[in-house]
N, C-alpha and C positions, 0 to 999 in steps of 0.2 A: 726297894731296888733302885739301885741309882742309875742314870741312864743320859743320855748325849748323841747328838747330833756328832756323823763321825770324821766330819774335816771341821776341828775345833777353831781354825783360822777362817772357813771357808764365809764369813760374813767382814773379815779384816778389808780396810779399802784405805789406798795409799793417797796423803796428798803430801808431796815433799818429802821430809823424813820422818812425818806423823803418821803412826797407822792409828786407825778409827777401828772401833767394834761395831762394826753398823755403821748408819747412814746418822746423818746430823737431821733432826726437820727444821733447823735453823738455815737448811744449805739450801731451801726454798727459794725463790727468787723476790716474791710479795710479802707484803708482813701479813697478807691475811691465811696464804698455806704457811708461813712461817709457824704463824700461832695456831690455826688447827690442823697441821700437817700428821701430826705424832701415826693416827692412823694409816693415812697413806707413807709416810716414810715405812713404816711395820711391814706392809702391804710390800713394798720396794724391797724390803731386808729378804721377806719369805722367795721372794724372786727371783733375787738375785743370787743365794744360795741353789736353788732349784734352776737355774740355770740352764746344763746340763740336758734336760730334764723337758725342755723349751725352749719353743722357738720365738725367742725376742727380738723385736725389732730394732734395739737398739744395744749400741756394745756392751758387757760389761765388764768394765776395767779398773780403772784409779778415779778419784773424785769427781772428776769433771762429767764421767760417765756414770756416775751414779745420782747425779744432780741429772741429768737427765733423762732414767728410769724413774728418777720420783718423779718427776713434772709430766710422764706419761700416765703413770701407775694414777696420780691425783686426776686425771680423764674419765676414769674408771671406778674410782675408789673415792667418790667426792665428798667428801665433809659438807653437812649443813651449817644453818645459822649454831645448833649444841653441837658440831662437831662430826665424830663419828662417832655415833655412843651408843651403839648396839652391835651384836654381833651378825644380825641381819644385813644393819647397810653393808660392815663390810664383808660381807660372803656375798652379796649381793654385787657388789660390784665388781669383786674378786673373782667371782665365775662370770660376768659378764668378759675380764679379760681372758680370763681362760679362753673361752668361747671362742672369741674374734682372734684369737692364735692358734686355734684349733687344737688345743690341749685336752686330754681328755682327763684332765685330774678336776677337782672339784673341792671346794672346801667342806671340812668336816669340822661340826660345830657342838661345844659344850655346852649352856645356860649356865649360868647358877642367877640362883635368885635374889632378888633384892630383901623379901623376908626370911631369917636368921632360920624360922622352925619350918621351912620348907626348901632349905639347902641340901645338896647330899653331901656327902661324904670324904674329908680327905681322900681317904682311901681311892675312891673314884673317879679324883680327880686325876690322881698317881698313874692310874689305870689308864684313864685317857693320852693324857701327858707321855707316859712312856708306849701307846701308840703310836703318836707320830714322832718319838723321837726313834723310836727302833725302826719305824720307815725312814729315816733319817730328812724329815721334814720339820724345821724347827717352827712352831706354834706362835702365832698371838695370842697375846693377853690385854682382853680389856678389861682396865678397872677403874672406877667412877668414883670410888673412894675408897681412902689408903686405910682407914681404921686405923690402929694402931700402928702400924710399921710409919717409923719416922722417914726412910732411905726412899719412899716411893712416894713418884705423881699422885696424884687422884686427877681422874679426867686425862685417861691417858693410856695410851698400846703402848707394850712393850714387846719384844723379839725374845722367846726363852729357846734357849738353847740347850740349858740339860737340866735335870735333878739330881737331887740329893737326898736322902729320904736316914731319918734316926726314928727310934719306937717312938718321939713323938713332933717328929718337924718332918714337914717338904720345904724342902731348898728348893728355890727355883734359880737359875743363871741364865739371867737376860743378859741381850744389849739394849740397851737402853742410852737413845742419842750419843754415839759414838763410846760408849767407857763399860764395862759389865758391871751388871748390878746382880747381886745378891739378896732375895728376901724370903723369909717363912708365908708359904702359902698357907699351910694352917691356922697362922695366925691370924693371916687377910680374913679367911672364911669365916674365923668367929668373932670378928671385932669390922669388918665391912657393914656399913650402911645402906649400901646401895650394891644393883647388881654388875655384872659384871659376864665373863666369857672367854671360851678361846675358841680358836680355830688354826687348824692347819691343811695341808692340800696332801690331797693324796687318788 
């Protein structure tokens, strides 16, 4: 079953005549959230779509203000010396903003495991996925290594926006630092080394 978030632009953000899919974590202001931003930019993207939805203290509009939903979202959602490389820190700090905005959504979280014969299932993962995408909350995805798919970070959140699903692929459609990325989740699952996650709010 294929499925999407239902304002397909609603993560676009203007600078000049360039629109972005998502936030850049390059638009950081240090080179140290430059380089481990990826999660709180994610964290920023899920936000800034839910919107609506919350009461942020800060505008969300064209670039300049979305550079400054990250540099807040990163207060909250703060990467260690690895990063953010579990789905703990960031639901952990993602409900701590919740919180302090008095939101009453919360993140809702997948595992998958870093061992192969104690993974579940495409299929359940599909499940989850089109969860929060039929509440039309688009998911993070952490993955710590790309396995097989050449197109993908390892060490690194992505913003999935919809699926895709054939008798034997999930398509996932991220943004991924401003441009959409395309890749087989099924294939992550059986050729990943390491674990991995999502979450979305709801």
């Amino acid at each position: 079953m294929d499925a999407n978030i239902r304002r397909t632009d609603g993560l676009d953000i203007k600078a000049g005549s360039t629109i972005y899919h998502g936030a850049n974590q390059d638009w950081f202001k240090s080179y140290w959230h430059r380089k481990a931003g990826c999660g709180p930019t994610t964290a920023a993207n899920l936000l800034r779509y839910m919107s609506d939805r919350l009461n942020l203290p800060v505008e969300i509009g064209q670039k300049e203000q979305m550079q400054k939903l990250m540099e807040w979202t990163w207060d909250y959602v703060t990467p260690g010396i690895m990063g953010l490389n579990s789905t703990e820190l960031f639901s952990n700090g993602m409900n701590g903003l919740l919180e302090s905005i008095k939101s009453p959504l919360h993140c809702q979280v997948l595992n998958i495991e870093g061992e192969k014969g104690e993974r579940i299932t495409p299929g359940a993962v599909e499940i989850f996925l089109n969860s929060g995408l039929s509440a039309d909350s688009p998911v993070a995805f952490l993955n710590l290594d790309r396995g097989a798919l050449d197109n993908l970070e390892s060490w690194h959140w992505v913003t999935i926006m919809g699926i895709e699903t054939t008798d034997d692929k999930l398509i996932a459609v991220c943004a991924d630092n401003g441009r959409i990325l395309k890749f087989d989740l099924t294939l992550w699952l059986e050729t990943t080394k390491r674990h991995g996650g999502f979450v979305y709010l709801a």
